[in-house]
C-alpha positions as CSV (number, residue, x, y, z in Angstrom):
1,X,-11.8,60.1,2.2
2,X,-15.2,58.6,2.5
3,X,-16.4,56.1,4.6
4,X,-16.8,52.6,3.9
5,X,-18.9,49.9,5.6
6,X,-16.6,48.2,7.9
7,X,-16.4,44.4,7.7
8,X,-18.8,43.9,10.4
9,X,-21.6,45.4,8.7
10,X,-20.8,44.1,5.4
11,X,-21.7,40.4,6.9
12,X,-24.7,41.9,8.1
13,X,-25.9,43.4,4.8
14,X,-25.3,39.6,3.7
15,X,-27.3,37.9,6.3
16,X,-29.8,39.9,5.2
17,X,-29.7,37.3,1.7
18,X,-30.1,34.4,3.7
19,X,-33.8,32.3,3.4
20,X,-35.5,30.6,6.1
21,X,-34.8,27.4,5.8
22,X,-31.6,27.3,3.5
23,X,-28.2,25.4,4.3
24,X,-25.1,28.0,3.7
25,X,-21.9,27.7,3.3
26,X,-19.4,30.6,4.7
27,X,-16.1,31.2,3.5
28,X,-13.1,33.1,5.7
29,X,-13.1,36.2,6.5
30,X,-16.2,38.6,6.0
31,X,-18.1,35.6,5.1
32,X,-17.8,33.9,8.2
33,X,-19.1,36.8,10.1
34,X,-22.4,37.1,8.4
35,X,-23.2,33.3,10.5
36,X,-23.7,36.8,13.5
37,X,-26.5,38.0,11.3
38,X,-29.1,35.8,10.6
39,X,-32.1,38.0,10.8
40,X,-34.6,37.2,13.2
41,X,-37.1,34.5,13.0
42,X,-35.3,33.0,10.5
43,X,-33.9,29.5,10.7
44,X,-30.4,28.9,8.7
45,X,-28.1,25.8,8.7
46,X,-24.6,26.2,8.2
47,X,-22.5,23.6,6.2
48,X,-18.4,23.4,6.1
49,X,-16.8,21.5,4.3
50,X,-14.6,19.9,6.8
51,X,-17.9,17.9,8.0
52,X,-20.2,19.8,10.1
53,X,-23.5,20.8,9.6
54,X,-25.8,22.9,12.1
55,X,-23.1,25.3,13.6
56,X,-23.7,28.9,15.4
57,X,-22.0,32.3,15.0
58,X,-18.2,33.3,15.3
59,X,-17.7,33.3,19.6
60,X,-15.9,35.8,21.4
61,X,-12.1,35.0,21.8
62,X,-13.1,33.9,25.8
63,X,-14.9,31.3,24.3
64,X,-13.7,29.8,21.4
65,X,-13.0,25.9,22.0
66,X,-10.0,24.5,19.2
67,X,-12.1,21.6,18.1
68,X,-14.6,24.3,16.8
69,X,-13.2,24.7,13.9
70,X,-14.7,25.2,10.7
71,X,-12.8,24.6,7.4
72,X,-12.5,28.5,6.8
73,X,-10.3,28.4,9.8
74,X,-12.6,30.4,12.0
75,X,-14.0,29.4,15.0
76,X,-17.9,28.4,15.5
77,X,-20.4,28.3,18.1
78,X,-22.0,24.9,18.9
79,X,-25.8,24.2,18.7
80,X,-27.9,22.2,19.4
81,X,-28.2,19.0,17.1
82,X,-24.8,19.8,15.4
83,X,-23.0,16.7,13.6
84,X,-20.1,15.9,12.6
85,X,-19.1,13.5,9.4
86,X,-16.2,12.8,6.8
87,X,-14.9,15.8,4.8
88,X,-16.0,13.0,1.7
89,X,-19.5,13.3,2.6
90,X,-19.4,17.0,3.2
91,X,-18.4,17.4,-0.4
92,X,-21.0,14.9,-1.5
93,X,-23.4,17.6,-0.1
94,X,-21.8,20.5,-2.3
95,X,-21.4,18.2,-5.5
96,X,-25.1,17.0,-4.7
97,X,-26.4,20.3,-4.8
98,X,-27.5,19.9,-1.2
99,X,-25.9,23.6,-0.5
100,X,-28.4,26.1,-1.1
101,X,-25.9,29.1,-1.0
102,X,-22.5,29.8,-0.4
103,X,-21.0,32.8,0.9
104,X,-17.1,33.2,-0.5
105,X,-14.7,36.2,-0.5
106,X,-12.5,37.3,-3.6
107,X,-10.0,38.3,-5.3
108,X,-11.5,39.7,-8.6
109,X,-15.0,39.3,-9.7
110,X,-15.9,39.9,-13.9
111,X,-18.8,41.5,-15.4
112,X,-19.9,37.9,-16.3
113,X,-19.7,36.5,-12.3
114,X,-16.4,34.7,-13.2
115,X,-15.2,34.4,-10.1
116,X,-11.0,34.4,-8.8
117,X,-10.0,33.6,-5.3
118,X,-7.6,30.7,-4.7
119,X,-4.3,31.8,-5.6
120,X,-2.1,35.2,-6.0
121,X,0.0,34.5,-9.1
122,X,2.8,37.0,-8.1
123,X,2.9,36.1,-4.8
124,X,3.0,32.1,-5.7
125,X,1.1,31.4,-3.5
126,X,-2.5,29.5,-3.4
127,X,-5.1,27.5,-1.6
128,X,-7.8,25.8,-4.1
129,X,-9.6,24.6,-0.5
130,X,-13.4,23.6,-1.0
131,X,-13.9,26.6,-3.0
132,X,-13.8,25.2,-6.7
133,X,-16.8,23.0,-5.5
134,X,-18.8,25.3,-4.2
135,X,-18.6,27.5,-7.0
136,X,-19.6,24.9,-8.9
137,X,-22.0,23.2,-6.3
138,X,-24.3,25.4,-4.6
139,X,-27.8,26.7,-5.8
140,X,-26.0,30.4,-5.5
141,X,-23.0,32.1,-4.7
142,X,-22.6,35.5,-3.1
143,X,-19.4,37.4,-2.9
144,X,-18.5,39.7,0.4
145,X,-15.4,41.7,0.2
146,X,-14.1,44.7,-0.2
147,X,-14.4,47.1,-3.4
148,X,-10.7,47.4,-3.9
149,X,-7.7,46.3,-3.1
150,X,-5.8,48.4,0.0
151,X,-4.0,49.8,-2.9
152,X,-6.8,50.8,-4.1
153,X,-6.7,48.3,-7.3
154,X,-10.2,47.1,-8.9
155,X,-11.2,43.9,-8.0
156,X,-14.2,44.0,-10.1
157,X,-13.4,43.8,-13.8
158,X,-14.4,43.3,-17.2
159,X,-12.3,39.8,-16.9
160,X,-10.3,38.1,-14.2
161,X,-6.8,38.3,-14.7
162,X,-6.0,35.8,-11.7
163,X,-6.5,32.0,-12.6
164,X,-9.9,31.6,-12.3
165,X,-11.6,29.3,-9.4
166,X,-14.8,29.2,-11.7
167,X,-16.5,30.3,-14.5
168,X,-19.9,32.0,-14.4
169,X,-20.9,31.5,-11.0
170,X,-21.6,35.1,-8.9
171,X,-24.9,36.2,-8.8
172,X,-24.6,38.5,-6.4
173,X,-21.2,41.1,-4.8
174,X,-22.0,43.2,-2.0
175,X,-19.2,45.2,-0.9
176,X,-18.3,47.9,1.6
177,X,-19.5,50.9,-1.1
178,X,-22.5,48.2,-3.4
179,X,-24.7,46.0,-3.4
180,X,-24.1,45.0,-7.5
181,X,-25.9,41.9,-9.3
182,X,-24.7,39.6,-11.6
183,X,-27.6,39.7,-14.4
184,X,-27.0,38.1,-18.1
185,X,-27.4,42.2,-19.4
186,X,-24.4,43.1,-17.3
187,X,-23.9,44.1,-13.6
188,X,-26.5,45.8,-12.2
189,X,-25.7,48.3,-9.1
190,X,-28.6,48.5,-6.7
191,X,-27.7,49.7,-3.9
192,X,-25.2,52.3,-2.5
193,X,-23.2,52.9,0.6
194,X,-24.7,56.0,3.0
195,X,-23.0,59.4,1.3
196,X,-21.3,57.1,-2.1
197,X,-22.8,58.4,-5.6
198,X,-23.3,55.9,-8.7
199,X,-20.5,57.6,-10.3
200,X,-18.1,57.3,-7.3
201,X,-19.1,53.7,-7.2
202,X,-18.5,53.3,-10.9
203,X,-15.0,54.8,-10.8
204,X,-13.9,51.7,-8.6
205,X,-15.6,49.6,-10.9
206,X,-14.0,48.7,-14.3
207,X,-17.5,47.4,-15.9
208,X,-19.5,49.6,-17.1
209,X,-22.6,49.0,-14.6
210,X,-26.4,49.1,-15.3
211,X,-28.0,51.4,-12.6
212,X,-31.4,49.5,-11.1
213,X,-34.3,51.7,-11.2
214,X,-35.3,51.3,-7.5
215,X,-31.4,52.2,-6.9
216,X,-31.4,53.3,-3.2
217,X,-29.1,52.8,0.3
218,X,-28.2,49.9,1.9
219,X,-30.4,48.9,4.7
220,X,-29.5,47.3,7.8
């Protein structure tokens, strides 16, 4: 069997996305680890919806303090000039447009960037959280997760067959075998995991993908 990136160095090939300057919003999971990453000399705020703004990386378990808490459920590092403020005026940041990206993981992605990640229909079971606003809210939306399911079912299709969380929103997946964007001609795949070929990519993919033309590795 191949080898994928691990979670760790997904968040890292995300980080990579981030702009000096911007205010991001991580989701759980792999998303949250990418606050690690923030490539040097770059300066990025970090926004969560529970009403903080200005938050570090994910600490060790030694020093994780309960009242760090983002609304992802994972634990933050405090900085310097952190605030906190209502959950209302958090959202009033998303709805404002205030949020210049927003990091989420998910369940299925379509060709088109609709984007599924609140609820497991057979399961019944669901959690809408913040994440319908920020799909909605935020200059740009990046998914991190990985390529397929642990049974080894696509999660990137030609349409969502989970309820969707929003429509139209995913401009960019990187997972742990792509880096794919969302374009309006279709997905494009433009980068590769060390040793994975376009067509073993493709075979996890149900789209049909567009193949960039400067197609090469991911870089770390």
């Amino acid at each position: 069997m191949k080898e994928r990136l691990d979670r760790q160095t997904i968040a890292l090939r995300v980080a990579r996305e981030f702009e000096d300057g911007a205010v991001v919003n991580l989701g759980g999971g792999i998303p949250a680890l990418a606050a690690n990453f923030v490539p040097e000399g770059r300066n990025v705020t970090f926004h969560a919806e529970n009403g903080v703004l200005g938050f570090g990386g994910v600490p060790t378990e030694d020093e994780q303090k309960p009242y760090y808490l983002g609304a992802n459920g994972i634990p933050f590092s405090p900085l310097p000039g952190m605030s906190f403020f209502n959950h209302a005026d958090s959202f009033a940041m998303i709805r404002g447009g205030h949020i210049d990206a927003s990091v989420l993981g998910a369940l299925q992605v379509s060709e088109k960037g609709d984007l599924a990640n609140w609820t497991f229909p057979e399961r019944g079971i669901g959690n809408i959280g913040g994440a319908m606003d920020l799909a909605g809210g935020c200059g740009r939306i990046i998914v991190a997760m990985e390529h397929t399911t642990p049974k080894g079912q696509l999660k990137i299709l030609k349409k969502c067959s989970y309820p969707l969380t929003a429509a139209h929103c995913v401009k960019l997946i990187v997972t742990d075998i792509a880096v794919i964007h969302v374009t309006p001609e279709g997905l494009v795949l433009s980068e590769t995991a060390p040793g994975w070929t376009v067509e073993e990519v493709q075979a996890r993919t149900e789209p049909k993908m567009l193949v960039s033309p400067d197609l090469k590795e991911i870089e770390l």
